[in-house]
N, C-alpha and C positions, 0 to 999 in steps of 0.2 A: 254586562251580565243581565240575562234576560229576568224578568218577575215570576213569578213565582205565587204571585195572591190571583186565586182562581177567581170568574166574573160568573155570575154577579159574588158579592160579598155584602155582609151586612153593613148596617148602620145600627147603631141605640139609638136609643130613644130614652132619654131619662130626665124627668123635669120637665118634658116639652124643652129638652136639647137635645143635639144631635153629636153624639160620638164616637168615634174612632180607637181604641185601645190599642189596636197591634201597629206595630214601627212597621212594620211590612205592607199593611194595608195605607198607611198614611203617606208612603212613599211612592206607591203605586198612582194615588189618586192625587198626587203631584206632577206625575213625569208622565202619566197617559194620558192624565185628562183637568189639568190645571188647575188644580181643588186645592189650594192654599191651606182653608180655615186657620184658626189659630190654637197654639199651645197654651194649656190650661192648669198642665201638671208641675211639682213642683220639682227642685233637682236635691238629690240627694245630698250632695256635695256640696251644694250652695243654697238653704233650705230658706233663706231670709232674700235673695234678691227676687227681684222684680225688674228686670231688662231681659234675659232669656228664661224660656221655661221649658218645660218637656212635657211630654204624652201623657194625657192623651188630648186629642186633639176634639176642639169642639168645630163644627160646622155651620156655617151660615143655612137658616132654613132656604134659601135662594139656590144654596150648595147643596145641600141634602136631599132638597127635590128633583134639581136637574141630573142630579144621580141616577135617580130612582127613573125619572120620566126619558132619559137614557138606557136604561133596562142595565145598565152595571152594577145597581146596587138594588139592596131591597131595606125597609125598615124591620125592625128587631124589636120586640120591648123588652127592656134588657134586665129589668124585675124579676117578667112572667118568666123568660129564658134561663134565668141562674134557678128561679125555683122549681121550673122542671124538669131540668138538668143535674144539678146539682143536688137538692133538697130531697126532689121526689124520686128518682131515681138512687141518689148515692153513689158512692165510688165501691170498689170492690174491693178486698184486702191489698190484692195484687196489683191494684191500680194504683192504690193511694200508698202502698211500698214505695212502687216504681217513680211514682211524683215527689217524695219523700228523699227515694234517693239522688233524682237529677237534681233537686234544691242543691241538697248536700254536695253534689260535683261543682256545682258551681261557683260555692261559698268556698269550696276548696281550691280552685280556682284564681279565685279572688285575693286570697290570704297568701298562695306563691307569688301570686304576681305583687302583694303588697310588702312581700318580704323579701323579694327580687329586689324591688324601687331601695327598701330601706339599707341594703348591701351596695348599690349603686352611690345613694347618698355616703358613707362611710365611706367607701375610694375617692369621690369627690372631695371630700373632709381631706383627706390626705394629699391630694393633687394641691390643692388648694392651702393647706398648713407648711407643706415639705417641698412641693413641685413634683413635675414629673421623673428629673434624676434617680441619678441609683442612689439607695440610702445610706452605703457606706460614703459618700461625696460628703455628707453632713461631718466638722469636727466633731471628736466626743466629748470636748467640756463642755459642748453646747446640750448635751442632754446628761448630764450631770449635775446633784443640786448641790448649790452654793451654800448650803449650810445656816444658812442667815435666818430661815424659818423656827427655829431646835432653841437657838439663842442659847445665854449662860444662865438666865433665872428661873429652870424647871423648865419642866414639861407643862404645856395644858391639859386643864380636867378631858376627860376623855378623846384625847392625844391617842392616834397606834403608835407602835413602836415600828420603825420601817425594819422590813424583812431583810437579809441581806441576803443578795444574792452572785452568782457570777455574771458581772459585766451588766452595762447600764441597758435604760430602757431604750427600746427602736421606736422608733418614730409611729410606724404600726401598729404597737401596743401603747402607745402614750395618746393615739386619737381615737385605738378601740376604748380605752375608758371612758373616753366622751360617750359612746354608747352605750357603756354597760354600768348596772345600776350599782351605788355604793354595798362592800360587803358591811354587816357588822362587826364593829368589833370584838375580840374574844380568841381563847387560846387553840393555836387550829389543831383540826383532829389528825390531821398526816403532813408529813413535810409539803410545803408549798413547792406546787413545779412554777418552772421560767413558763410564761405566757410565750405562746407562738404567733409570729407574727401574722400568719396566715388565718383570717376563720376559719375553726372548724366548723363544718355543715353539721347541723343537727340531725340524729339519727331519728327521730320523731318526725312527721307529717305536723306541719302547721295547723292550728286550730280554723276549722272551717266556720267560715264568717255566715250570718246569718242573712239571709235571702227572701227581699220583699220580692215577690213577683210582681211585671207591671201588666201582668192581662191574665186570665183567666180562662186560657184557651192554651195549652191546658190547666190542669186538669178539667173545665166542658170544654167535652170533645164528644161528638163533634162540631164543626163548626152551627149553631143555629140555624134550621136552615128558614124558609122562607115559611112565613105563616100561610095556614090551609085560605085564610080571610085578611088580604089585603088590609095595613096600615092605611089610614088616611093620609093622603099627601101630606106634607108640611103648609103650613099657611105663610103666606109669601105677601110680603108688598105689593103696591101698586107697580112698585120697580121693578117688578118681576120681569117683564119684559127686557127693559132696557139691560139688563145683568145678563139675559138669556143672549141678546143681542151680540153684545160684544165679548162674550165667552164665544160663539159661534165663529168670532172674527180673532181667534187663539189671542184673545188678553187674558191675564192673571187677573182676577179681580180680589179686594182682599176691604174691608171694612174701612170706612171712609171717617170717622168720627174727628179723628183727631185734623183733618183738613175742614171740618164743618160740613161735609157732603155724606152720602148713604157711600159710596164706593169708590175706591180709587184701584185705577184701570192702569195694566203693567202688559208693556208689549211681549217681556220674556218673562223667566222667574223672577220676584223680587230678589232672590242672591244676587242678582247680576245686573237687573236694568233699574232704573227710576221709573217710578209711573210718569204717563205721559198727560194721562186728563183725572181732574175730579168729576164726579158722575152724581147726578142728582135724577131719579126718573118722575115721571109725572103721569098720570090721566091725561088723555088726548084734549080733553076741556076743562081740566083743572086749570082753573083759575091762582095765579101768582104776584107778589108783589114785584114791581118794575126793580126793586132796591135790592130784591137778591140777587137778580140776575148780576146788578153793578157790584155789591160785595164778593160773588163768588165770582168775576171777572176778573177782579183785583184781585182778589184773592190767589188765583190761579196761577194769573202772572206773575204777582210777587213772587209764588214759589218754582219758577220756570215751569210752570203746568196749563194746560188749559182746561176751561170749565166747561164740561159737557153736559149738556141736559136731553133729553128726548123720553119718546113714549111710543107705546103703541098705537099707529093710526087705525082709526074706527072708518069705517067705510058709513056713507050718508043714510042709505036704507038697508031695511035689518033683512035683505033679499042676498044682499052682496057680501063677501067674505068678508075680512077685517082685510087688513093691508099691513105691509109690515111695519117695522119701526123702523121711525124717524130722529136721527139726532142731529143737534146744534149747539157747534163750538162757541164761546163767545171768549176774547181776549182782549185785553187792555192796550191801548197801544198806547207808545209812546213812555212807556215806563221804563 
């Protein structure tokens, strides 16, 4: 299925970060054009880990520029944008009805499909207590009580009195009590019926659950469009080049910290490949010490990677263009 998020699209800008809110736009700028960044948001469902997380997605200044200096994208200040959108502007009755009521479809939504699951769970209960068999297959001294609870020395303090009724309990209504909640005790107001085995569906709509939105588009709509006065680029490393480099040559490039490098370079998406090299970039005459090149050599190798470094070549006099980048592998051998 083809995309759908129209070019250019914005970027925020907040903090001096760069972000991404719409699932749409951060899927785009994965599969067109290899923009990884990372998730920053938390998950509802799981509001305490820290190994996956969700939208929105923040951007490498490296990412965000080659966006922008791509012409796909434009910067947004994402402040200015809600308050003259949103604030100065205002919604209209009709607008903020209509935003009002899609919440509301949703939460309702949400509450069938969570009361669908809890209906699934209770046939599981019974698959699982009884088997799949027919329920007449069950003896009935087995759903019959042995009496031994009652005993000969009284009743206990707030003891019912069991109801009697024709023929014992099914198996269907001995695991629906598992889900339904204790009555009180107390003399009832009309003769009690036999419970059926079957749920009945409730003739009420489910209470519609309550709906964080995770973007703000809508209700500002439209989408922000491009300021009348160009953002200033993002400020970008020295490694600017080398990131620009090997995105040119379709790597995934994706934050390198946890390898000790600025970048680690993936031939396809990270869902599916291992990166291939750690990336460190430099000044064409930046000066380095000899012992990182050997730490991030070993380094590299230890983790089946190579350690890449390079820069931008400067051409000798300031008559002649620059030249392109240059990089160099360096790897361990013999490990």
């Amino acid at each position: 299925m083809g995309s759908t998020v129209a070019e250019p699209f914005p970027i925020f800008t907040v903090a001096h970060k760069y972000i991404l809110y719409d699932v749409d736009t951060v899927s785009h700028a994965r599969a067109k054009h290899n923009i990884t960044g990372v998730l920053i948001g938390g998950l509802p469902q799981a509001p305490q880990q820290n190994v996956f997380s969700g939208i929105p997605l923040e951007l490498m200044p490296e990412e965000a520029r080659l966006l922008v200096e791509k012409g796909v994208a434009y910067l947004v200040e994402d402040v200015k944008a809600h308050k003259d959108n949103m604030l100065g502007n205002g919604l209209a009755p009709e607008e903020r009805r209509a935003f009002q009521n899609a919440l509301r479809k949703q939460g309702s939504a949400a509450a069938k499909d969570a009361e669908r699951k809890m209906e699934e769970r209770k046939k599981g209960a019974l698959e699982k207590k009884f088997g799949s068999s027919d329920w007449n297959d069950i003896p009935e001294d087995m759903l019959v009580s042995n009496g031994k609870r009652s005993g000969k020395k009284g009743k206990r303090a707030g003891s019912r009195t069991p109801v009697p009724h024709s023929g014992a309990a099914t198996p269907a209504e001995e695991v629906e009590s598992l889900f339904t909640p204790p009555v009180s005790a107390g003399p009832p107001s009309a003769p009690p019926k036999a419970a059926s085995a079957t749920p009945v569906a409730s003739s009420s709509e489910p209470t519609p659950w309550a709906v964080t939105p995770t973007t703000s588009i809508p209700p500002l709509d439209p989408i922000p469009p491009p300021p009348q006065q160009a953002l200033p680029l993002p400020d970008v490393p020295t490694s600017y080049p080398l990131f620009k480099h090997l995105h040119e040559k379709s790597y995934f490039m994706s934050p390198g910290l946890r390898f000790g490098c600025q970048y680690t370079a993936y031939p396809g998406d990270p869902l599916r490949f291992h990166s291939h090299f750690l990336c460190s970039g430099m000044d064409w005459e930046e000066e380095f010490d000899l012992l990182d090149i050997v730490g991030g050599g070993r380094l590299g190798t230890g983790v089946k990677k190579g350690y890449l470094i390079g820069g931008q070549e400067v051409s000798e006099t300031k008559e002649e263009e620059d030249k392109g980048v240059r990089t160099f592998c360096i790897e361990w051998g013999g490990m």
